[in-house]
Backbone as a printed PyTorch tensor [residue, N CA C, xyz], in Angstrom:
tensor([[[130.4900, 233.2850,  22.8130],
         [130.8010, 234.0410,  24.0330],
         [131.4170, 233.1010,  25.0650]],

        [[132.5820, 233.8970,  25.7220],
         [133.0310, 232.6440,  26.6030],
         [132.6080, 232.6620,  27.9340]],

        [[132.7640, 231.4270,  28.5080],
         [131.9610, 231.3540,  30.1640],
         [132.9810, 231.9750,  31.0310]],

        [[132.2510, 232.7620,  31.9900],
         [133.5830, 233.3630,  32.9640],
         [133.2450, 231.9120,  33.9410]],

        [[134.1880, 232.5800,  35.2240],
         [134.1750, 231.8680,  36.4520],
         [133.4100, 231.3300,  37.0570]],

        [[132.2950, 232.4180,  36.9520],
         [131.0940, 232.6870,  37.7700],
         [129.9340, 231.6600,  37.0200]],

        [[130.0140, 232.0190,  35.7880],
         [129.2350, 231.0020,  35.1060],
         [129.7240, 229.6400,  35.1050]],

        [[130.9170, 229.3350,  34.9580],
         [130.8420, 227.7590,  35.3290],
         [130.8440, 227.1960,  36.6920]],

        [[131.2370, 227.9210,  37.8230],
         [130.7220, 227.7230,  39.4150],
         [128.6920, 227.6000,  39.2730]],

        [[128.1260, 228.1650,  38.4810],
         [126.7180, 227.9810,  38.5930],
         [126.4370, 226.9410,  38.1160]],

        [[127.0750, 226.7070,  36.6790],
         [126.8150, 225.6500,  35.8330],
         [126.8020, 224.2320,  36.4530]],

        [[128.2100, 224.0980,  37.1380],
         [128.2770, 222.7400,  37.9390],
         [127.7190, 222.0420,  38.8140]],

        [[127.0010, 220.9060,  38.5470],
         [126.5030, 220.4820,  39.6100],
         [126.5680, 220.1530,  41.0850]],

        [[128.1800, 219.7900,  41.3330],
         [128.8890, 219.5980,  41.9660],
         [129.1280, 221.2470,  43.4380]],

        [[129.2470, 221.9890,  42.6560],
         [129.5480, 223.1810,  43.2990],
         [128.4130, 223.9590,  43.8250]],

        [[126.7380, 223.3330,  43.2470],
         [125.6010, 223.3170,  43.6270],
         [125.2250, 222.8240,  45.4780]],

        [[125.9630, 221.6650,  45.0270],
         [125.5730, 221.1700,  46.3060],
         [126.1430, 221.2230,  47.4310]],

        [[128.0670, 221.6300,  46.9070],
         [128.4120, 222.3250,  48.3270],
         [128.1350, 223.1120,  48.7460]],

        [[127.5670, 224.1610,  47.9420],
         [126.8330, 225.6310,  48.5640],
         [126.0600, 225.4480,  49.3930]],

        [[124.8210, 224.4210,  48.9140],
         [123.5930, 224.5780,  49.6250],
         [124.2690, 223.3090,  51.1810]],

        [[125.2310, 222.4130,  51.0920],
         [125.3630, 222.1800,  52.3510],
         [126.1620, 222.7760,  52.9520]],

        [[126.6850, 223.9200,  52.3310],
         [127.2200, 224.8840,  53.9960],
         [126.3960, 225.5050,  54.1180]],

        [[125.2670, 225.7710,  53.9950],
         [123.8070, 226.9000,  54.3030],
         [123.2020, 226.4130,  55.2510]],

        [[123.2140, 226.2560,  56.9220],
         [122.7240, 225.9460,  57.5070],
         [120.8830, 226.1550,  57.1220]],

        [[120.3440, 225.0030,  57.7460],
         [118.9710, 225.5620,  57.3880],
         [117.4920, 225.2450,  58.7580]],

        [[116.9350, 226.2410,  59.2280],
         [116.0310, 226.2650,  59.7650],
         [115.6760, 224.9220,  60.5250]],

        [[116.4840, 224.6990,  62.0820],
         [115.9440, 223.5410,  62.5510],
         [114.3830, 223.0410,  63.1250]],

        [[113.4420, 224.1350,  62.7890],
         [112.0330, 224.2560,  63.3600],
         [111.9840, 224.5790,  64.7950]],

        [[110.5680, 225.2600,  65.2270],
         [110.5950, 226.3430,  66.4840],
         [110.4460, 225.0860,  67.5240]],

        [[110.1100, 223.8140,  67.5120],
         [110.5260, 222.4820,  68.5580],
         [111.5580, 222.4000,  68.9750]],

        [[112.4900, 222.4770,  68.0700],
         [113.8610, 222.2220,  68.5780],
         [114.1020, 223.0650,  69.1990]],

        [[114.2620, 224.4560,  68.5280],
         [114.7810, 225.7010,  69.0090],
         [114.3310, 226.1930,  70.6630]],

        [[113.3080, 225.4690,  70.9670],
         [112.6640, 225.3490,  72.2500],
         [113.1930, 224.3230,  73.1760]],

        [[113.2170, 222.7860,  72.7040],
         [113.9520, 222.1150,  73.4290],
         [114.8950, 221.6570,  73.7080]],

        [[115.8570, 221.7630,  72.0750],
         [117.0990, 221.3160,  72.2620],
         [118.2780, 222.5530,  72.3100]],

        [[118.0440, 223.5580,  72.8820],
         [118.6510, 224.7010,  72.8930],
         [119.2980, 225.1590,  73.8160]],

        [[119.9730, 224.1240,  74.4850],
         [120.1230, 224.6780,  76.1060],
         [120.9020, 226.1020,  75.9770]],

        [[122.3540, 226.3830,  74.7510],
         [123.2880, 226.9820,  74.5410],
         [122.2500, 228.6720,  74.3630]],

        [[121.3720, 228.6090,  73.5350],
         [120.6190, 229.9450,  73.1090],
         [119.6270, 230.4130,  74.1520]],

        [[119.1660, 229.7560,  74.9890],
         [118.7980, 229.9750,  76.4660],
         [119.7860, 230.4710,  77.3550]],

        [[120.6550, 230.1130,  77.7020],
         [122.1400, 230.3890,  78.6130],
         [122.6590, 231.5950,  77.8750]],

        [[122.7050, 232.0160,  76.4100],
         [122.6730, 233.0650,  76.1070],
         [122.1860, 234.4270,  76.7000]],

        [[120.6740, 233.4620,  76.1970],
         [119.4110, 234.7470,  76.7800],
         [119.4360, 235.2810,  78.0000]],

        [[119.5740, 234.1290,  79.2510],
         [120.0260, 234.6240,  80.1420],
         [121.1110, 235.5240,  80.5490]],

        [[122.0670, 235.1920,  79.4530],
         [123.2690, 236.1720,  80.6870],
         [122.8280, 237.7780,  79.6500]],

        [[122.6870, 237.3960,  78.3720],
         [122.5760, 238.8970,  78.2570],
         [121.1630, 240.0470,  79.0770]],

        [[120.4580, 239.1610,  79.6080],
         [119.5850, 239.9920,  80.0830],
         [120.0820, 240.2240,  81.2920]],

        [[120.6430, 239.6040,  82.0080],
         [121.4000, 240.0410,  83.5150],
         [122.4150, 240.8920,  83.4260]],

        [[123.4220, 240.9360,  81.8420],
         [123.8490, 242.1310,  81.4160],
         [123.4450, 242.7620,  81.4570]],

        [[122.2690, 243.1560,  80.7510],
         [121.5680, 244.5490,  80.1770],
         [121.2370, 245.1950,  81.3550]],

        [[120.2690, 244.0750,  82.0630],
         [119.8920, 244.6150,  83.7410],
         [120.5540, 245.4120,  84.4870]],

        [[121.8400, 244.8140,  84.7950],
         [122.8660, 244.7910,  85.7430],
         [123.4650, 246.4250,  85.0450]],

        [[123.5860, 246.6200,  84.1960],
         [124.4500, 247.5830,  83.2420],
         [123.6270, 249.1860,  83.2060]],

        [[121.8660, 248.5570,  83.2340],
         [120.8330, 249.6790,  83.3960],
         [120.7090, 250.3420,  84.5350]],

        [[120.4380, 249.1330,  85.5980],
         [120.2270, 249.6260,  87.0710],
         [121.5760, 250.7680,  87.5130]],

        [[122.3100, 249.5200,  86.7480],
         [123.6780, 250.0480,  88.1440],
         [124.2100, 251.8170,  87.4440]],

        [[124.2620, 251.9300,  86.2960],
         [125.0650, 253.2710,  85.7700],
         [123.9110, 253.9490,  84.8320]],

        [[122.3510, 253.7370,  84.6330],
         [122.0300, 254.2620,  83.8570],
         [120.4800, 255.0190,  84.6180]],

        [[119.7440, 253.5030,  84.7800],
         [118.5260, 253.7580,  85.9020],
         [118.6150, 254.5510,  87.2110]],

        [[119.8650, 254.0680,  87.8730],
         [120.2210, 254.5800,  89.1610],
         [120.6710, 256.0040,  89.2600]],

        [[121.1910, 256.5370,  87.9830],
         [121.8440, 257.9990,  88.1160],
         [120.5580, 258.8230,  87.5980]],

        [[119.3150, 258.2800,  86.6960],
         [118.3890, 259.1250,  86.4630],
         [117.4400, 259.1540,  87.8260]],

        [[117.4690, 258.1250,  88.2860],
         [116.5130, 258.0260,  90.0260],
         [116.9020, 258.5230,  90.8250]],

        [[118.5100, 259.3140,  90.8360],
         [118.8860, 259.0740,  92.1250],
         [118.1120, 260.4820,  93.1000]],

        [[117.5720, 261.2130,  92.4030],
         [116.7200, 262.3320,  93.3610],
         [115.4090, 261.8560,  93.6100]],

        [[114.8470, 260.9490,  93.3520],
         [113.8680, 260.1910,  93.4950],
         [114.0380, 258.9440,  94.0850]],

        [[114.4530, 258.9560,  95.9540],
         [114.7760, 257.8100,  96.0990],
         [113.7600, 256.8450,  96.0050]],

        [[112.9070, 257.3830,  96.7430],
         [111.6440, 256.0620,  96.6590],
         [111.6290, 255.5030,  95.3460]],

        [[111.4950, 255.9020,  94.4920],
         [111.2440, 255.1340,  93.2370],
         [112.4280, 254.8300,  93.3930]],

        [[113.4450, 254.7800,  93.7030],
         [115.1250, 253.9120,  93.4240],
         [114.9510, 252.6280,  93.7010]],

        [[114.3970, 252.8910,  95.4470],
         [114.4960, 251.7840,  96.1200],
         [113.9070, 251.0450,  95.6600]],

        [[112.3180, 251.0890,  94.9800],
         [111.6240, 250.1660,  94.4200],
         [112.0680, 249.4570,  93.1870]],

        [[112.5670, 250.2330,  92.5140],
         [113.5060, 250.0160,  91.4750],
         [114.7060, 248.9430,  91.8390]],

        [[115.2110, 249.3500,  92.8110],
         [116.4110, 248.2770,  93.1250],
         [115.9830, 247.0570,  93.7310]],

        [[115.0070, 247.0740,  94.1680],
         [114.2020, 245.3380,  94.4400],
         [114.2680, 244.7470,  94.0730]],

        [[113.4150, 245.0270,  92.8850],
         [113.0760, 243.9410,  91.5290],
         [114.1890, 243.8600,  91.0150]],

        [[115.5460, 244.7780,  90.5800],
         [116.6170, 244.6650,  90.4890],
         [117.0350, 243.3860,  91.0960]],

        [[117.0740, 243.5420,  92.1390],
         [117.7090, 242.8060,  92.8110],
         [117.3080, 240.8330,  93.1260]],

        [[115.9370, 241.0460,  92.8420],
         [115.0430, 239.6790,  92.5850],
         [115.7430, 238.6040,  91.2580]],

        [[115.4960, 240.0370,  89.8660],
         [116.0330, 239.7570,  88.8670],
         [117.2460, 239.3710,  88.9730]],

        [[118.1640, 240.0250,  89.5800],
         [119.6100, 239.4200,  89.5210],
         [119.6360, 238.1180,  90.1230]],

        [[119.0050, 237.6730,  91.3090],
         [119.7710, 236.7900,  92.2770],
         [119.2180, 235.7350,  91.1590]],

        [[117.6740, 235.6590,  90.7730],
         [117.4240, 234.2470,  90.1590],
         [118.1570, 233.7610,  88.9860]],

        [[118.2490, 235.1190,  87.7670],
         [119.0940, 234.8340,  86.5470],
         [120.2470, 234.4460,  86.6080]],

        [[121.2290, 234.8980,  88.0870],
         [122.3490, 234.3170,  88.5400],
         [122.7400, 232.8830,  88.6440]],

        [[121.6180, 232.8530,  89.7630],
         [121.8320, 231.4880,  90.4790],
         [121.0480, 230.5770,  89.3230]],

        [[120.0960, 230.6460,  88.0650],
         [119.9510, 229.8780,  87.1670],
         [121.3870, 229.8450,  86.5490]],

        [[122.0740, 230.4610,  85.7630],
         [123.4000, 230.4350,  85.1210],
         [124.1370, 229.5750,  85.6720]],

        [[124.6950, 229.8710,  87.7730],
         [125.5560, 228.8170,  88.0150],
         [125.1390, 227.6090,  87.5330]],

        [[123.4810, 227.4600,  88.5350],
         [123.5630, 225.7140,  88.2620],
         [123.1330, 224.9200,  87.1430]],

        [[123.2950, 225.6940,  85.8360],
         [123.1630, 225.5370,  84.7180],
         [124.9400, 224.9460,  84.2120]],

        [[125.3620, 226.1100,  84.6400],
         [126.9970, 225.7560,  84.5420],
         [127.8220, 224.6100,  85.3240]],

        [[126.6940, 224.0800,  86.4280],
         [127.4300, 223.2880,  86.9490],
         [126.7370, 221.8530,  86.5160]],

        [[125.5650, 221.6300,  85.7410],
         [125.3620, 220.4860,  86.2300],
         [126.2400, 220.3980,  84.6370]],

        [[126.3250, 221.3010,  83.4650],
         [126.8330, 220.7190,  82.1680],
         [128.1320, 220.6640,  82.4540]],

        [[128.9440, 221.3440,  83.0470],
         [130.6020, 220.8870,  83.3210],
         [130.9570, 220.0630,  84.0520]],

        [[132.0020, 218.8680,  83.8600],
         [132.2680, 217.6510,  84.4770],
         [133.6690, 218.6690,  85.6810]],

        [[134.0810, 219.7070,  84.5030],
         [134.9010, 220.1230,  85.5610],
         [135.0140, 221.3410,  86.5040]],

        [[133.7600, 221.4450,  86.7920],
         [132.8550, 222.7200,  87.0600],
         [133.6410, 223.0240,  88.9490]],

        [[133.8990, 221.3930,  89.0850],
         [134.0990, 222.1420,  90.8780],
         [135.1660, 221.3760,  90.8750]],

        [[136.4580, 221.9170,  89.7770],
         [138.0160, 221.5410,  90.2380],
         [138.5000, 222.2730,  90.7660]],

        [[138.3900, 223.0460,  91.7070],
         [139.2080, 223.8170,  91.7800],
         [141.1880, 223.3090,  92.4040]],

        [[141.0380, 222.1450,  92.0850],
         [142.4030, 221.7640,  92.0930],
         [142.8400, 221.8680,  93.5440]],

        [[144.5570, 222.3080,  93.8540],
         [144.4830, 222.0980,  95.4490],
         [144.4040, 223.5370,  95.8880]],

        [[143.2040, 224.2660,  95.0960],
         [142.5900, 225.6490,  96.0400],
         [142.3970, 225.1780,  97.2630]],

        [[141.8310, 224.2360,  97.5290],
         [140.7960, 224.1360,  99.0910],
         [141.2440, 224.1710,  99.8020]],

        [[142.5980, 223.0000,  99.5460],
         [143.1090, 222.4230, 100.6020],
         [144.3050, 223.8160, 101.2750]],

        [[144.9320, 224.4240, 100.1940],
         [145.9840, 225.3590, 100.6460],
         [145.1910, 226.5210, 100.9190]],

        [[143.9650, 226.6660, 101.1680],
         [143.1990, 227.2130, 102.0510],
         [142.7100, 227.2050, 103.1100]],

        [[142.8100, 226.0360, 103.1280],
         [142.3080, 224.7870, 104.7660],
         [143.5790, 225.2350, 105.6930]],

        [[144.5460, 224.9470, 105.0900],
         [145.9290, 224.8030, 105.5710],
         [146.8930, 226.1130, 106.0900]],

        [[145.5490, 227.3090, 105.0210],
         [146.4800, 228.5090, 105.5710],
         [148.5650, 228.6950, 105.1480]],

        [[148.2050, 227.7960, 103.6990],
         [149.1660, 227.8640, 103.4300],
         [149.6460, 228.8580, 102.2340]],

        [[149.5820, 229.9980, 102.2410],
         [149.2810, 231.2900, 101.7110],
         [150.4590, 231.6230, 100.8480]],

        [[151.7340, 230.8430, 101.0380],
         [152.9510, 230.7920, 100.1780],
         [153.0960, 230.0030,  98.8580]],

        [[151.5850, 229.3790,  99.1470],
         [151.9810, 228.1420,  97.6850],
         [150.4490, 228.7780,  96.6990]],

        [[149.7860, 229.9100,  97.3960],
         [148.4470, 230.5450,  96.7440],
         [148.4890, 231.0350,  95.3180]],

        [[149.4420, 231.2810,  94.6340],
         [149.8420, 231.4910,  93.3230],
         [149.3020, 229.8400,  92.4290]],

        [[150.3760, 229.2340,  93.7110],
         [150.1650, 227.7740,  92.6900],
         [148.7670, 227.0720,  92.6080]],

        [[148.3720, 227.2740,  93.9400],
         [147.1020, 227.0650,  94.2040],
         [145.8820, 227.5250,  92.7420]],

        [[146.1840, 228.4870,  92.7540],
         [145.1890, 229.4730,  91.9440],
         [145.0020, 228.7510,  90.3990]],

        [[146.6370, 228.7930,  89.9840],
         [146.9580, 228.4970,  88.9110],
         [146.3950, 226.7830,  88.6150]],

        [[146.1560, 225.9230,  89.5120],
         [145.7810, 224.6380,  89.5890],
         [144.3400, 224.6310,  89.0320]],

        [[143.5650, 225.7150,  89.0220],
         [142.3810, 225.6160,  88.9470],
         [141.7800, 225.3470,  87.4030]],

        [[141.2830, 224.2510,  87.5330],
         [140.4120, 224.0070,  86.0960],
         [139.3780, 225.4720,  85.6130]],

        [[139.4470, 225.4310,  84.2300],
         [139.0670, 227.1380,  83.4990],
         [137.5810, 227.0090,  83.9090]],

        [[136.7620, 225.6620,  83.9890],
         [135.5950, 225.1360,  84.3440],
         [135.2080, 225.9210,  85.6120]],

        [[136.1220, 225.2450,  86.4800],
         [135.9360, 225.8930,  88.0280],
         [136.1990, 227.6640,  88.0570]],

        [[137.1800, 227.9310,  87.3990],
         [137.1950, 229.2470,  87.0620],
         [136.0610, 230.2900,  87.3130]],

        [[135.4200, 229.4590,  86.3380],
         [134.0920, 230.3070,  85.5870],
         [133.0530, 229.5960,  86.3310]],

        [[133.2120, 228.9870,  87.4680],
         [132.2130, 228.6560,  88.3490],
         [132.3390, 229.5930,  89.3720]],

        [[133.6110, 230.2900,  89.8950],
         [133.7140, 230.9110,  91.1760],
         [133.0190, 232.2130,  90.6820]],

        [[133.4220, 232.6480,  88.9520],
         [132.9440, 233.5230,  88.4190],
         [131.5710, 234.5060,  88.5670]],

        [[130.5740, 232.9860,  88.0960],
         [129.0650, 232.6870,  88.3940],
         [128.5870, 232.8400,  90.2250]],

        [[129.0920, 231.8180,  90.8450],
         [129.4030, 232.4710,  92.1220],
         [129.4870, 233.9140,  92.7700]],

        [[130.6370, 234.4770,  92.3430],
         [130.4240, 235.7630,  92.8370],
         [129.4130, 236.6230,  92.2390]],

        [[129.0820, 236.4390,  91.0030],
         [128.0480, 237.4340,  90.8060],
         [126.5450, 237.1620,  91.4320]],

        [[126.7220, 235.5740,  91.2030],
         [125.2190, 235.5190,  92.7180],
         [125.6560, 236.2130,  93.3590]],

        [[126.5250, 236.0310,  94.6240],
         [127.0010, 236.7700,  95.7330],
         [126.1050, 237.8740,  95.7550]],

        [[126.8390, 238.8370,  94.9810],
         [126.7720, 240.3110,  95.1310],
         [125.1910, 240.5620,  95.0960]],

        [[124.3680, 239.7320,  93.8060],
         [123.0880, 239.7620,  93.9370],
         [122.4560, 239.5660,  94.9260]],

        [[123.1820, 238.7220,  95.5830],
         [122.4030, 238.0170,  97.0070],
         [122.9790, 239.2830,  98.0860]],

        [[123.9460, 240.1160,  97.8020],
         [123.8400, 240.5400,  99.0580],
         [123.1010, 241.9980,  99.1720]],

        [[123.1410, 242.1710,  98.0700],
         [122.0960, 243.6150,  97.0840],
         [120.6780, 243.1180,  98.2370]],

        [[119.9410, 242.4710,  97.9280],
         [118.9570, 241.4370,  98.4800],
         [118.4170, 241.5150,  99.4080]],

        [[119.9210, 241.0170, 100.1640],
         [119.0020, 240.5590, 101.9850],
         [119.8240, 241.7210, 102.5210]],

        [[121.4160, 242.3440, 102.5270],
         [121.5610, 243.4320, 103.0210],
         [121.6550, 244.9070, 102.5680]],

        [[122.0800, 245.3060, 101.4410],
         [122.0090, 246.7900, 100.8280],
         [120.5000, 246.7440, 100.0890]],

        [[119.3110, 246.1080,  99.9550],
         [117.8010, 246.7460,  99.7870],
         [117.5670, 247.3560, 100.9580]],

        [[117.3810, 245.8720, 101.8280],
         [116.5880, 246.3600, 103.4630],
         [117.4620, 247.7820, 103.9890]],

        [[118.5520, 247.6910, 103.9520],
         [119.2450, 249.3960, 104.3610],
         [119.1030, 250.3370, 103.8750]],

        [[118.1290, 250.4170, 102.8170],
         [118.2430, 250.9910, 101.9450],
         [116.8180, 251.8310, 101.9080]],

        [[115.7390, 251.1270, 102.4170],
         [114.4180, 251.0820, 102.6070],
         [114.2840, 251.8630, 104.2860]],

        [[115.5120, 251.1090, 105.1160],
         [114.9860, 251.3890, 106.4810],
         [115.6680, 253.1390, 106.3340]],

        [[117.0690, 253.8550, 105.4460],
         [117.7820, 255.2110, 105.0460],
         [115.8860, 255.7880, 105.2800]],

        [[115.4570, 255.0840, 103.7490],
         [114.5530, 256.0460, 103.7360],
         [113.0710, 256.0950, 104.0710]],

        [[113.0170, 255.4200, 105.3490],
         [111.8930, 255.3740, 106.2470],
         [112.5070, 256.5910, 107.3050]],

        [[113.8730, 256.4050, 107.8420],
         [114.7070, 257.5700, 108.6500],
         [114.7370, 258.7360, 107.6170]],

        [[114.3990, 259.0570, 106.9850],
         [114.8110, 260.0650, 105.7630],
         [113.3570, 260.5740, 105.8530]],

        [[112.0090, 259.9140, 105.7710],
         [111.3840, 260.4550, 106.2490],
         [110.4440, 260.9340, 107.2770]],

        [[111.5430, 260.3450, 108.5200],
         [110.7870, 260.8400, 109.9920],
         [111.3680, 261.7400, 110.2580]],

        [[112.4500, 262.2180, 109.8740],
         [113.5270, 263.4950, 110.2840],
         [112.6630, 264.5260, 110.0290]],

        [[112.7370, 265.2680, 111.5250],
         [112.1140, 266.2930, 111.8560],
         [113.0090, 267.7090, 111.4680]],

        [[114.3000, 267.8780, 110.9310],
         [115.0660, 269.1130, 110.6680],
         [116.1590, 268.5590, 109.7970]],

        [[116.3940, 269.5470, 109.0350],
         [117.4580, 269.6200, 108.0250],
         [118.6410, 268.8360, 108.2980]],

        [[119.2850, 268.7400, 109.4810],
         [120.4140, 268.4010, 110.0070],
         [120.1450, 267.0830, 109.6150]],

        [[119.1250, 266.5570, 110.5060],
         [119.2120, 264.7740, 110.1190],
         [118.8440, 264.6400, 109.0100]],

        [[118.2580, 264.8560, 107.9970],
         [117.9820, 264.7660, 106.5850],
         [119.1490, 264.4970, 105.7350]],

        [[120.3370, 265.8860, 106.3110],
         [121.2790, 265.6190, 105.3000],
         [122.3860, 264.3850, 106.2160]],

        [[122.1930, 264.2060, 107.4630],
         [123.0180, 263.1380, 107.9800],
         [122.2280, 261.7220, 107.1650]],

        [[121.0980, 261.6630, 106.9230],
         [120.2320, 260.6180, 106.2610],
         [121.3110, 260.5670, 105.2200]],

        [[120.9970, 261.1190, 104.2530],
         [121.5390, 261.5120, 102.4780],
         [122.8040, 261.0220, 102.6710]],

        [[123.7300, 261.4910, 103.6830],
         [125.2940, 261.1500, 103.7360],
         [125.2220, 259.5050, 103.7260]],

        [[124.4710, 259.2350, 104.4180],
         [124.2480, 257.8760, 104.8620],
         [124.1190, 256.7990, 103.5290]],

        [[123.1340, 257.4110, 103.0540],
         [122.7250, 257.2140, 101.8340],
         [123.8680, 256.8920, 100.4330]],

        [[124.5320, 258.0890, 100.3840],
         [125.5210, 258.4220,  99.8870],
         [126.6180, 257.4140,  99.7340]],

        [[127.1290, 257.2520, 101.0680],
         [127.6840, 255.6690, 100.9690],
         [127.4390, 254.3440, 100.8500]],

        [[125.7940, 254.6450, 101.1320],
         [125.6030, 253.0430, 100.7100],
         [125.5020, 252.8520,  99.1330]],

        [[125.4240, 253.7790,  98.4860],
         [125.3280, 253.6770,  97.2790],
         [126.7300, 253.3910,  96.7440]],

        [[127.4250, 254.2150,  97.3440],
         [128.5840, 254.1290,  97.0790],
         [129.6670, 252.5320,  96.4780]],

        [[128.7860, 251.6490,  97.7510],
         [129.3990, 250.2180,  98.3710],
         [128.6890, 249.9140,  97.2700]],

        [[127.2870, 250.1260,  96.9990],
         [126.3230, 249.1800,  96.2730],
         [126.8450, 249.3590,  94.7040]],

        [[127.5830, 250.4860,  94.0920],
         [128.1190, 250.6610,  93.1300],
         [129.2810, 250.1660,  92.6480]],

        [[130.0180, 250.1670,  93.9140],
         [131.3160, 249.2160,  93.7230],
         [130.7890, 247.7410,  93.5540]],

        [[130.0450, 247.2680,  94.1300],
         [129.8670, 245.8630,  93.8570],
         [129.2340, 245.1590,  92.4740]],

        [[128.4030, 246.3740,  92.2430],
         [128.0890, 245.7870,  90.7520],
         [128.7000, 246.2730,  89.5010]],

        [[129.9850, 247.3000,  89.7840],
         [131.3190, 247.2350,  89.0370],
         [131.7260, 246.0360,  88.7030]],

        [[132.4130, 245.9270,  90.0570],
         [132.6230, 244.0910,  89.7570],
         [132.1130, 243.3090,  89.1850]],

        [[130.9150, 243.4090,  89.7240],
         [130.1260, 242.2670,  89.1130],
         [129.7610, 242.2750,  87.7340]],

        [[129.9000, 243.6580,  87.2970],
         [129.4890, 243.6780,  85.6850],
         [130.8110, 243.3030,  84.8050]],

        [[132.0780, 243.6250,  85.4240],
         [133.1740, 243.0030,  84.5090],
         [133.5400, 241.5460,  84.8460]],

        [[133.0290, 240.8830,  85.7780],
         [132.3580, 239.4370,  85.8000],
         [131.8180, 238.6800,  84.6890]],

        [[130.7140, 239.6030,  84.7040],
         [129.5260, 238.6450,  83.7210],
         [130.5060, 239.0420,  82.1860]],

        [[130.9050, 240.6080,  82.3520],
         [131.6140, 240.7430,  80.5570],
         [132.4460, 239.8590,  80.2700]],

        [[133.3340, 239.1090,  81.3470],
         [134.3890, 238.3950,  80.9220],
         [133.6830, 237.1070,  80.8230]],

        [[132.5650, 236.5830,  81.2810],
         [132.4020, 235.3510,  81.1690],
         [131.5700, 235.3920,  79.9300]],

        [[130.9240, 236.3230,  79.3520],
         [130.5670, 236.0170,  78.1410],
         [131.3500, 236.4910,  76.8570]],

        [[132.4230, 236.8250,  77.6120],
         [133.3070, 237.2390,  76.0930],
         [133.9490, 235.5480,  75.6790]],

        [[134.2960, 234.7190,  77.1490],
         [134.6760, 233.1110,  77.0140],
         [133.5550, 232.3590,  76.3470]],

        [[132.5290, 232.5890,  76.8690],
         [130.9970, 232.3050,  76.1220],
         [131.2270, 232.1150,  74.3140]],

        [[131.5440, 233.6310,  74.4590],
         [131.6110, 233.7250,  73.1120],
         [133.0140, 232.6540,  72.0000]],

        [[133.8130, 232.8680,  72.7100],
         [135.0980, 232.2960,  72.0980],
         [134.9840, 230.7350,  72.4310]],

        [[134.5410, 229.8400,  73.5440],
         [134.5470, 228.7180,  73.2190],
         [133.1300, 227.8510,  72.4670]],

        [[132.3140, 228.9120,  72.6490],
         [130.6620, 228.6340,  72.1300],
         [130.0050, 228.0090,  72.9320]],

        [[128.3150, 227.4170,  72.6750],
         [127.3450, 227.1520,  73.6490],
         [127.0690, 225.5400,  73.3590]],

        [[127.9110, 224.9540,  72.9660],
         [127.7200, 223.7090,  72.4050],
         [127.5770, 222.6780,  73.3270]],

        [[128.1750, 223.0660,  74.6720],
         [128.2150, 222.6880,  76.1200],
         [127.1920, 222.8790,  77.1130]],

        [[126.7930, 223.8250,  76.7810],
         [125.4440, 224.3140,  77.0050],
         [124.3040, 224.1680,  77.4730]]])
C-alpha cells in the first residue's frame, strides 16, 4: 500500500517538530498576571466599550421613563468611565516614547496661525494621535461627571418640587436637552474608543 502525503508529513520527524513549535503553548497564570500589560489594556478598553455602548444607546433608552433610576445609573456610569479612561491614557503615555509629539501643533496654536493648521495636524506623531484620542474620551467622561450628572440630579430634584403640570413639562423639556448634549457626546466618544481599538487591533499589544 502506498503512503499518501499525509502519512509521510506524520511519519517525519522533522515536520514533527515544526508543528509543535508553531503551537504556542500555555505561558502559566504568573505571567498572564504580570507580564501582560497588552491583555489588561485590552480588558480595559473593551469594558469602557461595552459600558459606554450600554449606558449611552441601550440602558438609557430602557430608563428613560424612570429618571431617578437613570440618574443613578448615569453616576456610576460616569465614575466607571472617567477612571477606565484616565487608566488607558496614562497607560498609553508612560509606554509611548512618542505619546506627546504632537509636532508643531502647539506652537501654530500659540501663534494663532490657523493657515498652516492642516500642516500642523498632519505633523502629528500616530502616538500623539491616539493620545489626544484617549484624552478626549476622558474629557467627555469628566464632563458627564462634574457637569451633565450634577444637572441632571438638580432637573430632577426641580422635577420633583413642581407644583403643576406646566413646570413639570418645562422640567422634561429641560431634561430633554440635556440628554440630548449628553448623547451627542458619548457618540463621539464611542467612535473614539472604536477607532482606537480597531488600531489596537492592527498594530497589536506588544507595546503595551
Amino acid at each position: 500500500m502506498e503512503n499518501t502525503v499525509d502519512d509521510l508529513h506524520v511519519n517525519v520527524p522533522l515536520f514533527n517538530k515544526l508543528a509543535q513549535a508553531g503551537q504556542p503553548s500555555w505561558p502559566g497564570l504568573y505571567a498572564l498576571l504580570t507580564k501582560n500589560g497588552g491583555g489588561f489594556y485590552l480588558l480595559l478598553l473593551g469594558t469602557l466599550l461595552g459600558v459606554q455602548f450600554w449606558q449611552s444607546y441601550i440602558g438609557a433608552v430602557i430608563t428613560y421613563k424612570a429618571k431617578p433610576f437613570e440618574a443613578r445609573l448615569a453616576s456610576t456610569y460616569c465614575i466607571i468611565g472617567s477612571t477606565i479612561s484616565s487608566a488607558l491614557l496614562g497607560r498609553w503615555i508612560i509606554n509611548h516614547g512618542h505619546a506627546l509629539d504632537f509636532g508643531i501643533l502647539c506652537q501654530t496654536v500659540k501663534a494663532l496661525d490657523y493657515h498652516n493648521l492642516c500642516k500642523a495636524v498632519n505633523s502629528i506623531h500616530v502616538d500623539a494621535f491616539h493620545t489626544i484620542l484617549l484624552a478626549k474620551i476622558a474629557l467627555s467622561h469628566f464632563i458627564h461627571l462634574v457637569f451633565v450628572g450634577p444637572a441632571t440630579a438638580e432637573l430632577l430634584q426641580s422635577r420633583n418640587r413642581a407644583s403643576n403640570p406646566e413646570e413639570v413639562k418645562c422640567v422634561d423639556k429641560k431634561f430633554t436637552i440635556l440628554r440630548v448634549i449628553s448623547s451627542s457626546i458619548d457618540l463621539v466618544s464611542l467612535a473614539m474608543i472604536v477607532l482606537h481599538t480597531l488600531y489596537i487591533g492592527y498594530v497589536g499589544t506588544s507595546n503595551l
